[in-house]
C-alpha positions in Angstrom: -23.2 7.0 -7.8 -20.3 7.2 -5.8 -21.7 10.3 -3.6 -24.8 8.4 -2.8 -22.3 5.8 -0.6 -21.6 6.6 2.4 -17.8 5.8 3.0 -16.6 5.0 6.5 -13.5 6.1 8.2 -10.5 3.9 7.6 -9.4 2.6 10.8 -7.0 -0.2 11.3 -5.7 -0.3 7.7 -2.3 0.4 6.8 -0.3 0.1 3.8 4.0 -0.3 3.8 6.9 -0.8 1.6 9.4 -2.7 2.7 12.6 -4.5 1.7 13.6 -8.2 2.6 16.8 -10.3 1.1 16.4 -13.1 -1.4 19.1 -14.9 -2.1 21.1 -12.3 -1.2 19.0 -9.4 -3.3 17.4 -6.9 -1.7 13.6 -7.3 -3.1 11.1 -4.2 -2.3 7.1 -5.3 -2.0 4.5 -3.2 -0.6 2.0 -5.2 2.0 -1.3 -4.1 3.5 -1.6 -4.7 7.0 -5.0 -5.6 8.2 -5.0 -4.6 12.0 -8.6 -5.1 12.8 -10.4 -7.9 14.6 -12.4 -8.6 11.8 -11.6 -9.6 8.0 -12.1 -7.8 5.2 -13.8 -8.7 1.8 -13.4 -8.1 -1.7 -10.1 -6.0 -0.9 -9.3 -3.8 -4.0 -6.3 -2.1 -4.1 -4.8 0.0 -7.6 -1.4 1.6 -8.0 0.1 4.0 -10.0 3.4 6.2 -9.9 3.4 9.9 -11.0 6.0 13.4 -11.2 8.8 14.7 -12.8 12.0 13.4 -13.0 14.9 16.2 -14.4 11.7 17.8 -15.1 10.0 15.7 -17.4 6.5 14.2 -16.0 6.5 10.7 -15.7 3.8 8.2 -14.9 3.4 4.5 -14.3 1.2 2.0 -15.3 -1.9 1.6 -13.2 -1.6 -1.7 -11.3 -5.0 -3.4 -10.4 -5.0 -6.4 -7.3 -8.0 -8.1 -5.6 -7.4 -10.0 -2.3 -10.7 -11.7 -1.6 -10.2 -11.6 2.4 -7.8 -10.6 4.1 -8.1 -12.1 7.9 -8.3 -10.4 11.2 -4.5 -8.8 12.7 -2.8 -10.2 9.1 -0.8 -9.4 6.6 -1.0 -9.9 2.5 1.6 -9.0 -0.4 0.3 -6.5 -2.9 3.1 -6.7 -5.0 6.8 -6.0 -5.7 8.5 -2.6 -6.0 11.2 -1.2 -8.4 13.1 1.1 -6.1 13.6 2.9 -9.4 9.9 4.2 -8.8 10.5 5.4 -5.0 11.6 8.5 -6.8 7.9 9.7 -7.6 4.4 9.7 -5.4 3.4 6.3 -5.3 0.0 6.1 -5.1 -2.1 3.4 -3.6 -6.4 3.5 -3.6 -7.6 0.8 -1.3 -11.1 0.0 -1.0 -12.8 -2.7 0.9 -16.0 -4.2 2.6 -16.2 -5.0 6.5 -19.7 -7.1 6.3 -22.0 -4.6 4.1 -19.5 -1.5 4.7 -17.5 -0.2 2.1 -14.3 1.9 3.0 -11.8 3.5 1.1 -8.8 5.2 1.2 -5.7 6.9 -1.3 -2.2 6.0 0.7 0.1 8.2 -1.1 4.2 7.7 -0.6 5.6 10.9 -1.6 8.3 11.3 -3.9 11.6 11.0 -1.5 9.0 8.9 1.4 11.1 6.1 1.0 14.5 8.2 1.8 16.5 5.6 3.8 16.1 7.7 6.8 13.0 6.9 7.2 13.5 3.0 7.0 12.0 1.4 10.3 11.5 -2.0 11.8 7.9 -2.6 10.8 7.0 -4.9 13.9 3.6 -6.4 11.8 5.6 -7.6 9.0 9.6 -8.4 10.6 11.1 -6.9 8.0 12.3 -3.1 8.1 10.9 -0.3 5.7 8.3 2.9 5.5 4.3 2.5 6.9 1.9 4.3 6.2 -1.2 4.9 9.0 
């Protein structure tokens, strides 16, 4: 049962969204960015989208992805993002093993997270949008 594992801190693990151009369109993807020295295994990651737009709740479909390692200091695609969505909590739960450890952890973008103002060069990944520690 899940309250008989004992779950780690999540340290060196973060998750962005951010924009590059492709043949001139602007494409949206959200990347995990492993900052550890060591891999991680069996990387699980689901997604879903959720709140109210003109008042009238709206939800996603929940998105499953499996990255079997992910290497030390690197960088993987999740998957692309409508910007259409950036107007409700994006939600992100993102579990993994270091050796025997499992750790886990919900990034959440809140609705309005991804508000051009708070676009930024994301050094890890060379292209600019919003991280996530």
């Amino acid at each position: 049962m899940k309250k008989d594992i004992d779950f780690q801190p999540v340290t060196g693990v973060k998750l962005a969204i951010a924009k590059e151009i492709v043949n001139g369109n602007e494409e949206w993807s959200v990347y995990i960015i492993n900052l550890n020295l060591i891999e991680l295994h069996t990387v699980m990651i689901t997604s879903k989208g959720y709140g109210n737009i003109n008042g009238e709740e709206k939800k996603t479909s929940v998105l499953r992805h499996m990255i079997q390692e992910l290497g030390s200091e690197s960088v993987a695609k999740v998957e692309p993002i409508d910007p259409a969505v950036f107007v409700l909590n994006n939600e992100f739960w993102v579990s993994y093993y270091i050796l025997d450890q499992i750790f886990d952890k919900k990034f959440i973008f809140t609705e309005g997270s991804m508000d051009p103002s708070n676009v930024r060069m994301i050094p890890e990944l060379g292209l600019e949008g919003v991280l996530h520690r």
